[in-house]
C-alpha positions, 0 to 999 in steps of 0.5 A: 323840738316841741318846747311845751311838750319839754315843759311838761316833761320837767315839770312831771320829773320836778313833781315826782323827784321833788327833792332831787335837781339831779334827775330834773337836769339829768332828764332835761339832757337825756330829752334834749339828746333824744330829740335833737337828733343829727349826724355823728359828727367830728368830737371837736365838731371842727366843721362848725362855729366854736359855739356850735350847736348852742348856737342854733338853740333858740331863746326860748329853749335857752330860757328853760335850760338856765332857768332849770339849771338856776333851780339845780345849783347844788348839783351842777358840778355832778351834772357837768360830770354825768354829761361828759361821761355819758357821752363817752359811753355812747362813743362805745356804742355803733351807732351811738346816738348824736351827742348834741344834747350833752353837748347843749347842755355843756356848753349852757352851763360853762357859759355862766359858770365856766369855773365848774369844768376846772374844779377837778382837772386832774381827775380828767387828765387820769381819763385823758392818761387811761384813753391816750389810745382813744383819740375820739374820747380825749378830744370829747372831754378836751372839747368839754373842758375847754367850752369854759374859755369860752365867756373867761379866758382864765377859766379857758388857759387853766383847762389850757394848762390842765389838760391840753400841755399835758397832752401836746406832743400826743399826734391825735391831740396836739392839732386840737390843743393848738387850735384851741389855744390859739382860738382862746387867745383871739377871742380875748385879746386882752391878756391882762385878764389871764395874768398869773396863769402861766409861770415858768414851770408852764412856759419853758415846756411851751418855748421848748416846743415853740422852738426847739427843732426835731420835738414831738410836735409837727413842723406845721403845728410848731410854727403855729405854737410859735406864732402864739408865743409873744402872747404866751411871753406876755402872759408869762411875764405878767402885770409886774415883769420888773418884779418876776422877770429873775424867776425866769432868769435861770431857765433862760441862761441854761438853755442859752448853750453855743450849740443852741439853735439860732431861733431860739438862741436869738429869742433866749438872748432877747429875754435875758437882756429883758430880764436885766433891764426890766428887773433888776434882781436879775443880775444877782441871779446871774452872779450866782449862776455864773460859774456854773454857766460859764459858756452861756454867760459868755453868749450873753455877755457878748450880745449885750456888748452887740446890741449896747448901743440900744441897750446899755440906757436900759441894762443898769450897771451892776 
């Protein structure tokens, strides 16, 4: 890639558009695709590191992508939306152009400003909705989107939460949703920054699938969700679990039936008397919950006695 030839080429489309970032950034992306030509590959590109192919763009080439985009501020968001939609266009062309321009330019922006992919999940998840049948479009916008988890996990588990839940039990997307949360969580492995992200509408979904048996997911891909759900429980459970561990409460009880399967009966029996030893307004919940929940309680009630020897300094008497 010829950079001086590329600086020239911004600079002739900053002297005739002036007044309009838009067609300086939108010219750098069309330069960037055009030259920077290879095989089509996977649209996760699955073969390669997670950074790929900004990884391979010298410092140079680096400098004069942000140093263009620090110019175009204003109209970012726009830009973001004109590269993912461009490179769905060129899935429909045979043979398309390799889309590692866009691809580039993505990832350079969600690097510093990872907010911008999340600002309008719900217009992607529509497209995601409209091309369910087009596997290639939806794991090209899933691999936009989630680039920003790439520098902020609370940027990443918001796109997590957005698009890929939405979408996981879908055979063509679940593989790339589970590996991409899976990736998420090994690259920041301090949780702390992703507290409050996940509440009980977004967990009880992900314990169904992480343990309920014959569920849309694939043997293999429930027990690597399974894998990932103590992090998930952590993320869930927050900063504070002694003051919202009773929200989680109810959904645990009612799940907690005698036909229950094992795994998940030992997890949900776990995780009430988590609630009842951590957060005291737990036992209120329950009281209310009683009668109506009559067999489950009797489940609990039964493992509390089981295991009182390690938990009665825990569980308060109420």
């Amino acid at each position: 890639l010829d950079l001086a030839d590329l600086q020239k080429e911004l600079s002739k489309s900053r002297s005739v558009f002036p007044e309009n970032p838009s067609v300086w950034v939108k010219d750098l992306a069309s330069y960037l695709n055009y030259k920077l030509q290879a095989p089509r590959s996977d649209p996760t590109l699955s073969q390669h590191p997670h950074d790929y192919p900004y990884c391979l763009v010298s410092k140079e080439l680096r400098n004069i992508i942000r140093t263009l985009l620090g110019k175009a501020s204003s109209v970012l968001e726009l830009f973001f939306d004109h590269c993912v939609y461009t490179m769905l266009q060129e899935l429909e062309k045979s043979p398309g152009e390799s889309l590692h321009g866009y691809r580039i330019c993505i990832q350079a922006l969600l690097l510093d400003r990872p907010k911008i992919a999340t600002t309008n999940l719900s217009k992607y998840l529509e497209v995601l909705r409209s091309q369910q049948n087009r596997p290639a479009k939806c794991l090209t916008v899933l691999w936009a989107l989630g680039q920003a988890g790439t520098a902020d996990l609370h940027e990443g588990l918001k796109v997590w939460l957005g698009v890929m839940l939405p979408v996981l039990g879908i055979k063509s997307l679940s593989p790339y949703a589970v590996s991409y949360l899976e990736r998420l969580l090994m690259v920041h492995p301090n949780l702390t920054k992703g507290f409050g992200m996940i509440g009980p509408k977004d967990f009880f979904p992900l314990l169904d699938f992480a343990f309920m048996p014959n569920n849309s997911l694939p043997p293999s891909l429930q027990e690597q969700l399974r894998r990932l759900y103590p992090r998930l429980k952590v993320l869930a459970f927050g900063a504070k679990p002694e003051a919202t561990l009773h929200t989680y409460f109810p959904s645990f009880l009612s799940r907690a039936t005698p036909s229950c399967p094992s795994g998940m009966k030992k997890e949900l029996l776990t995780s009430l008397s988590q609630c009842l030893s951590l957060d005291p307004l737990s036992f209120s919940v329950w009281r209310q919950l009683y009668t109506k929940h009559l067999s489950q309680s009797s489940l609990l009630l039964n493992h509390l006695l089981e295991s009182w020897d390690s938990t009665s300094k825990k569980v308060g008497m109420s």
